[in-house]
TIVO-2410 file (N, C-alpha, C; in nm, 3 decimals):
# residues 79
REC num residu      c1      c2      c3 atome chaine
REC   1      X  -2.222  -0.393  -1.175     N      A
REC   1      X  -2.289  -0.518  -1.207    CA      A
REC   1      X  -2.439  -0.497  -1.218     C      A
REC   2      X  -2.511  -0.435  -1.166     N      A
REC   2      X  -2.677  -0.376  -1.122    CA      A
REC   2      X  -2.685  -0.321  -1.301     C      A
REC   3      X  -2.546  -0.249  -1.319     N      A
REC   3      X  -2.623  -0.208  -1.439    CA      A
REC   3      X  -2.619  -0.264  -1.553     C      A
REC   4      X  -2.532  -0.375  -1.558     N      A
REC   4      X  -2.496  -0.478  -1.667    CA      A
REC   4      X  -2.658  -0.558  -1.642     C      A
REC   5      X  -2.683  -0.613  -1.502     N      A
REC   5      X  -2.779  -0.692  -1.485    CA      A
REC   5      X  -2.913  -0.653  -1.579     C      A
REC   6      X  -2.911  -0.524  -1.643     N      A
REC   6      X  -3.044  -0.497  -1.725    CA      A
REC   6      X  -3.030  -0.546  -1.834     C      A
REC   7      X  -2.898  -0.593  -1.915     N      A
REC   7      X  -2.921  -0.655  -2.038    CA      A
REC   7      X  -2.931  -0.816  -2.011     C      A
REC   8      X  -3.038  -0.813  -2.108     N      A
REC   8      X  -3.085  -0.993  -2.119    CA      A
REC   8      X  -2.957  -1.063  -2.160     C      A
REC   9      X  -2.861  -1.021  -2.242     N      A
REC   9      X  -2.740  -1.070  -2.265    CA      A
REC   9      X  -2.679  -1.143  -2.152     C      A
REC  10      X  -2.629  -1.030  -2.074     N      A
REC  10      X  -2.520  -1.089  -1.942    CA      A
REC  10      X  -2.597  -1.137  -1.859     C      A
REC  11      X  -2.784  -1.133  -1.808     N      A
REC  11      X  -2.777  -1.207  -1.739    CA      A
REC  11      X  -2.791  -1.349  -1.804     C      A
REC  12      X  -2.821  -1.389  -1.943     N      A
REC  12      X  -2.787  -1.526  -2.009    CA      A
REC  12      X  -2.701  -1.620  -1.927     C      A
REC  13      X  -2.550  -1.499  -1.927     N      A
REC  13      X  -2.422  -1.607  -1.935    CA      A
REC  13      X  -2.372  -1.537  -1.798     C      A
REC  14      X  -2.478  -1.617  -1.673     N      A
REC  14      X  -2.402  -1.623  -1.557    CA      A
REC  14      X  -2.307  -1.642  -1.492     C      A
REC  15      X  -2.300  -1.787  -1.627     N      A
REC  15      X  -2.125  -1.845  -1.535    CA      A
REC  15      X  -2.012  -1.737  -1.547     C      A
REC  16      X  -2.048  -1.642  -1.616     N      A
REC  16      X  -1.917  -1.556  -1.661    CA      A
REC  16      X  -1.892  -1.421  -1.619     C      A
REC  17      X  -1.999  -1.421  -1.524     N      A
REC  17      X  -1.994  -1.298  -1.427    CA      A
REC  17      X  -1.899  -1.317  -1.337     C      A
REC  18      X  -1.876  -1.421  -1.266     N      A
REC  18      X  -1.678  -1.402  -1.180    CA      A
REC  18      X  -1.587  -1.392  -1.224     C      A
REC  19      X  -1.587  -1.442  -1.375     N      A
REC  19      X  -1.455  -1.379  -1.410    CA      A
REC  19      X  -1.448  -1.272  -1.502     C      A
REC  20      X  -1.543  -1.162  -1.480     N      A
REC  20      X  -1.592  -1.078  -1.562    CA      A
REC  20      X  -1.512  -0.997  -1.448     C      A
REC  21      X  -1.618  -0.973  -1.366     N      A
REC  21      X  -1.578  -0.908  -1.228    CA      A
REC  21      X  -1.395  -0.905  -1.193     C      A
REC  22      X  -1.330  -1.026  -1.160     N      A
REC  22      X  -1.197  -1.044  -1.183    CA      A
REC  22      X  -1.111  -0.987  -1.307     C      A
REC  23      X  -1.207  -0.968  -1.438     N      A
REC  23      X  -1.089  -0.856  -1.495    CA      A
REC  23      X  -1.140  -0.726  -1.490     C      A
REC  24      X  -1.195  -0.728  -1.435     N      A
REC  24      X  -1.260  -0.576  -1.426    CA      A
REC  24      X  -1.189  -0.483  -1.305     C      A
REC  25      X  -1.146  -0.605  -1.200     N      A
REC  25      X  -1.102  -0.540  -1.070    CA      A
REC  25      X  -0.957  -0.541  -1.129     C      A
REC  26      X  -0.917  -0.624  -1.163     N      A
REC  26      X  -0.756  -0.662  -1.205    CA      A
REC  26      X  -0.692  -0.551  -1.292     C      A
REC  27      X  -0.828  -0.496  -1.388     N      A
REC  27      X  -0.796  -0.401  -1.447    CA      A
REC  27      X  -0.723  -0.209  -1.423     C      A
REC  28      X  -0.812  -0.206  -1.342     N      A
REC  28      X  -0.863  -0.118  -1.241    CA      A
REC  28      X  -0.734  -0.129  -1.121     C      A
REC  29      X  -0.681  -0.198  -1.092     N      A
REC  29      X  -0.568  -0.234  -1.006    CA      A
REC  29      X  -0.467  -0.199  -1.057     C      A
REC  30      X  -0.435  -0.243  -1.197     N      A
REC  30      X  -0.326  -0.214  -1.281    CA      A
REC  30      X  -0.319  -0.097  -1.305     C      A
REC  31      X  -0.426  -0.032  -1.316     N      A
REC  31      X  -0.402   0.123  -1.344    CA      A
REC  31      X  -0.415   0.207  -1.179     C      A
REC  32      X  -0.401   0.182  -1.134     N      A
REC  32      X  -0.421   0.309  -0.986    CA      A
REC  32      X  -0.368   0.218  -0.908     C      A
REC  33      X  -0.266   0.133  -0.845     N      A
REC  33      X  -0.204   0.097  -0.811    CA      A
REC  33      X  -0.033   0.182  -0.836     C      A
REC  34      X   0.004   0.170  -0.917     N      A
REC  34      X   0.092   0.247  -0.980    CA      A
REC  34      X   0.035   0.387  -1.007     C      A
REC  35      X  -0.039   0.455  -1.035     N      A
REC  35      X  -0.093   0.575  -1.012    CA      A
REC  35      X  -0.066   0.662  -0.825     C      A
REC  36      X  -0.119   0.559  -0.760     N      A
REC  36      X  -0.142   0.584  -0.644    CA      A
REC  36      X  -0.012   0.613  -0.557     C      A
REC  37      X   0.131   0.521  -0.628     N      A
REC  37      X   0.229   0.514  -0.559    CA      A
REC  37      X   0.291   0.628  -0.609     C      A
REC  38      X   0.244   0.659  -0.744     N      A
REC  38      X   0.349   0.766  -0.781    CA      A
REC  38      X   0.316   0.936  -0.724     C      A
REC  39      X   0.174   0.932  -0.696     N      A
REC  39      X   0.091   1.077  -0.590    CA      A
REC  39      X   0.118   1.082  -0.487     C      A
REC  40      X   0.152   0.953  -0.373     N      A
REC  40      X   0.174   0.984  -0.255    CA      A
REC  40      X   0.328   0.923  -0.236     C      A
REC  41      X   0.393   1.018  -0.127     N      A
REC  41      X   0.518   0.996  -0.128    CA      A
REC  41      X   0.527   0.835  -0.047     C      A
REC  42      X   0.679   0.830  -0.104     N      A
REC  42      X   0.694   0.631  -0.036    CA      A
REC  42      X   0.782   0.666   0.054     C      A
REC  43      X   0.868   0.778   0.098     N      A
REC  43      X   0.966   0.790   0.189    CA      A
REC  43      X   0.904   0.886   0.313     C      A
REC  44      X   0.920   0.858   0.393     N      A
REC  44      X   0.902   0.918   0.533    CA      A
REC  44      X   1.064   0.926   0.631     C      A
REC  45      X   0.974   0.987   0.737     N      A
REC  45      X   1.061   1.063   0.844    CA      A
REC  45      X   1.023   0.999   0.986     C      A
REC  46      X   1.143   0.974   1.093     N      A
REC  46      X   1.053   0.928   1.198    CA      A
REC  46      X   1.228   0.989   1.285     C      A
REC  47      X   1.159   1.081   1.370     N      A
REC  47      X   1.263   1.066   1.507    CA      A
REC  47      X   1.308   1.017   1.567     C      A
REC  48      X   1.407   1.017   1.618     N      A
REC  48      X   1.479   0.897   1.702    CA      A
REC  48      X   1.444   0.942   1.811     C      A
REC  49      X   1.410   1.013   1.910     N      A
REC  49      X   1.339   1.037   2.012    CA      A
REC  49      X   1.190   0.940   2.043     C      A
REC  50      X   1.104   0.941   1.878     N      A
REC  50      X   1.018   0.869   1.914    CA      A
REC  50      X   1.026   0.723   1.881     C      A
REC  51      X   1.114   0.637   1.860     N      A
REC  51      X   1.218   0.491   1.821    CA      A
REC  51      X   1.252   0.531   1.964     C      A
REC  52      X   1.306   0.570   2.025     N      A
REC  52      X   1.340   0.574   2.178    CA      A
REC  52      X   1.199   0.518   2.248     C      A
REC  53      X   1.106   0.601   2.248     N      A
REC  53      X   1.001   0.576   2.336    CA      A
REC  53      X   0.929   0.443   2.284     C      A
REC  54      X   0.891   0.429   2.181     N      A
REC  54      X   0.828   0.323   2.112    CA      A
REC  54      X   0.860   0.192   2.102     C      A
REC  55      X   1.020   0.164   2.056     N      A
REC  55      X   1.064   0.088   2.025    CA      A
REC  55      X   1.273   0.050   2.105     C      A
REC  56      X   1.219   0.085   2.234     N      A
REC  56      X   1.354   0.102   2.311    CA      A
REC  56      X   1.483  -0.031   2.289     C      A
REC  57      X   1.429  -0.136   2.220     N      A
REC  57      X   1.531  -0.199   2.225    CA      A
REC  57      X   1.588  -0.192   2.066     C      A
REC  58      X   1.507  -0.168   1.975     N      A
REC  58      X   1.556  -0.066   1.872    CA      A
REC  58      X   1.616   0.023   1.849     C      A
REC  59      X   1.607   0.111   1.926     N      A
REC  59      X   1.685   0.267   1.994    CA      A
REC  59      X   1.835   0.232   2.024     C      A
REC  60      X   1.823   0.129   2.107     N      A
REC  60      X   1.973   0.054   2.183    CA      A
REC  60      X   2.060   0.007   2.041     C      A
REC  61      X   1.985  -0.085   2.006     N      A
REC  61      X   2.083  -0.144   1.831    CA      A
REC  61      X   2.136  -0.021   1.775     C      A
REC  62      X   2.051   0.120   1.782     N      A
REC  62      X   2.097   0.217   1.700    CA      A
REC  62      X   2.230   0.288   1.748     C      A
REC  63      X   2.184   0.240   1.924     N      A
REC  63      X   2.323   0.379   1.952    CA      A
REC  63      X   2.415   0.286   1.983     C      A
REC  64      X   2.426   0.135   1.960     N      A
REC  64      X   2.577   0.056   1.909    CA      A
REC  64      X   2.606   0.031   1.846     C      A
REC  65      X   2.545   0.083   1.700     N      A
REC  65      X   2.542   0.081   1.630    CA      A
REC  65      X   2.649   0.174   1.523     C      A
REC  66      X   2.622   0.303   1.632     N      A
REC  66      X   2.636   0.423   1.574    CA      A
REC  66      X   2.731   0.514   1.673     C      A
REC  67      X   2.826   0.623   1.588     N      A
REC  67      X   2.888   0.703   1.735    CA      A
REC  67      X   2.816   0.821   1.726     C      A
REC  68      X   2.709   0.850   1.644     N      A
REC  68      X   2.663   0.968   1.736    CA      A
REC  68      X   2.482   0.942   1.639     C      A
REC  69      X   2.384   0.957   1.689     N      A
REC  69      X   2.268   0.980   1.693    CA      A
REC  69      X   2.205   1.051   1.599     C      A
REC  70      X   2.136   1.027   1.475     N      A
REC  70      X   2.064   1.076   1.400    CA      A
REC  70      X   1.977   1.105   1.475     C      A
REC  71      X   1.930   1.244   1.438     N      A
REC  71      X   1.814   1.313   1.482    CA      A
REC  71      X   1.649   1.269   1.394     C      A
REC  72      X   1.662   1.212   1.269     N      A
REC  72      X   1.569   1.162   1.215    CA      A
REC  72      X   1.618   1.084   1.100     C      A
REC  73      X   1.582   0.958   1.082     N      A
REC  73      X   1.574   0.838   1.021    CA      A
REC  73      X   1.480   0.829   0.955     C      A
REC  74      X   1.525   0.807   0.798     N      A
REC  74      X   1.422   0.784   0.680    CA      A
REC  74      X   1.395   0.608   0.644     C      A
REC  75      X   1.313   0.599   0.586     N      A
REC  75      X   1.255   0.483   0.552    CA      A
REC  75      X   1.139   0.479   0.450     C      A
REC  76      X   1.136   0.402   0.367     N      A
REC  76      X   1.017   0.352   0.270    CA      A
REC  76      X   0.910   0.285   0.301     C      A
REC  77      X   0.788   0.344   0.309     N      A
REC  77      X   0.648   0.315   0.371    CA      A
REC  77      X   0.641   0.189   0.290     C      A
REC  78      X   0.697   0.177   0.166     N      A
REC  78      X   0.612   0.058   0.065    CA      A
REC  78      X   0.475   0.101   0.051     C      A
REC  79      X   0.428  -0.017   0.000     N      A
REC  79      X   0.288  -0.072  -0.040    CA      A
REC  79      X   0.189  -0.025   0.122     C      A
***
């Protein structure tokens, strides 16, 4: 914006600097948003040892869940 601010143009038409800004970010979102998800992985790993310590009544659902104990449980980080 500092460097737009040097033309006499844009600073004219103030009112139109928020929604200048808004497609500019929107833009910029659309592209590295989806960029970003596709570089870093979305699936992870978590032990059931540490769902034991952390989250013990979680741990419990799992082992009535279950007749024998995964050693590690995957899941999708998402967004």
């Amino acid at each position: 914006m500092e460097r737009l601010d040097k033309y006499q143009s844009f600073r004219r038409l103030a009112i139109l600097h928020a929604p200048f800004q808004v497609l500019v970010v929107g833009c910029f979102l659309t592209v590295m948003v989806p960029t970003a998800c596709a570089l870093f992985p979305q699936k992870a790993e978590l032990s059931t040892s540490m769902i034991k310590l952390v989250e013990p009544d979680f741990y419990e659902e799992i082992r009535k869940k279950t007749d024998r104990i995964p050693e590690l449980v995957y899941f999708n980080k998402g967004l």
